[in-house]
C-alpha positions as semicolon CSV with decimal commas, in nm:
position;residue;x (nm);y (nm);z (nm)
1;X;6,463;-5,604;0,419
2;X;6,408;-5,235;0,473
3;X;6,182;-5,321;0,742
4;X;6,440;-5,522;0,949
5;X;6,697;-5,194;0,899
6;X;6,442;-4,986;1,046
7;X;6,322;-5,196;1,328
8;X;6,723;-5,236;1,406
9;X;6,778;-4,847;1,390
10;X;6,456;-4,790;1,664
11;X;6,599;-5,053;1,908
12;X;6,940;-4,875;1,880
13;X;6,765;-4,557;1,921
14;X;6,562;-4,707;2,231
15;X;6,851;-4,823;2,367
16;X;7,028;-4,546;2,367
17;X;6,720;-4,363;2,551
18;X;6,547;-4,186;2,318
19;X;6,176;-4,135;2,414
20;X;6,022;-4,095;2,070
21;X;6,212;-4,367;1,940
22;X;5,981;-4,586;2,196
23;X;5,696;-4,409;2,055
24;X;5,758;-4,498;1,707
25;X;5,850;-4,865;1,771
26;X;5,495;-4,898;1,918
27;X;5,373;-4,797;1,618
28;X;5,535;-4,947;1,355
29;X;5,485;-5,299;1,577
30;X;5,210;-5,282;1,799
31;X;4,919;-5,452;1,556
32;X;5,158;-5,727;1,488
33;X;5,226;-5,807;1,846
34;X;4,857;-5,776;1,917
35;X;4,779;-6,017;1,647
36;X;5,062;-6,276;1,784
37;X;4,882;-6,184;2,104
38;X;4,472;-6,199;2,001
39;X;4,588;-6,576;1,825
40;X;4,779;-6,663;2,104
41;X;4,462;-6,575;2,332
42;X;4,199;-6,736;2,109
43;X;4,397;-7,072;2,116
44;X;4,444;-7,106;2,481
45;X;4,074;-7,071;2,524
46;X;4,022;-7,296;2,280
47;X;4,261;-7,567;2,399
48;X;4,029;-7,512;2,783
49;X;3,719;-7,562;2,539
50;X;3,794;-7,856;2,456
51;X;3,926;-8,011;2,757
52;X;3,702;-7,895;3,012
53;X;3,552;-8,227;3,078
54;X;3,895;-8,296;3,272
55;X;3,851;-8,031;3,520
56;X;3,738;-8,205;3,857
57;X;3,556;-7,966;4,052
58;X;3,563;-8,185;4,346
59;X;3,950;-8,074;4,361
60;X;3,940;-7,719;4,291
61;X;4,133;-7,810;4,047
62;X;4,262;-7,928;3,695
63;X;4,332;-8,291;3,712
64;X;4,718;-8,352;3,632
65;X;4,809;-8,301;3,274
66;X;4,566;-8,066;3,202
67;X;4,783;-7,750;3,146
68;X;5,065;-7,911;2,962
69;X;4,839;-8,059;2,747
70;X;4,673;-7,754;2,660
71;X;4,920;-7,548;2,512
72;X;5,068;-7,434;2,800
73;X;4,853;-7,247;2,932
């Protein structure tokens, strides 16, 4: 749980308004939160892969139900 100690100390620290704190939080998170971000990403597009059929062109538009059934996208 070392991690979680850390993490908690550069919050404090970025709260409190230190600038390298920032810095270092970026690091030590930053490939995480891009993964979380990159999966996030890839199923969205995935989710309009598969239901593009449903978009009506006609409309300009998705047809209704199409974004809340996609993952909320």
């Amino acid at each position: 749980m070392e991690e979680g100690r850390v993490l908690a100390a550069l919050l404090a620290a970025v709260a409190g308004g230190e600038r390298d704190a920032l810095r270092r939080l970026y690091v030590a998170q930053s490939a995480r939160l891009f993964g979380i971000a990159n999966a996030m990403l890839r199923d969205a597009f995935l989710a309009i892969h598969r239901q593009a059929g449903q978009f009506d062109p006609a409309q300009g538009r998705r047809r209704p139900g199409w974004r809340e059934s996609s993952g909320k996208l």
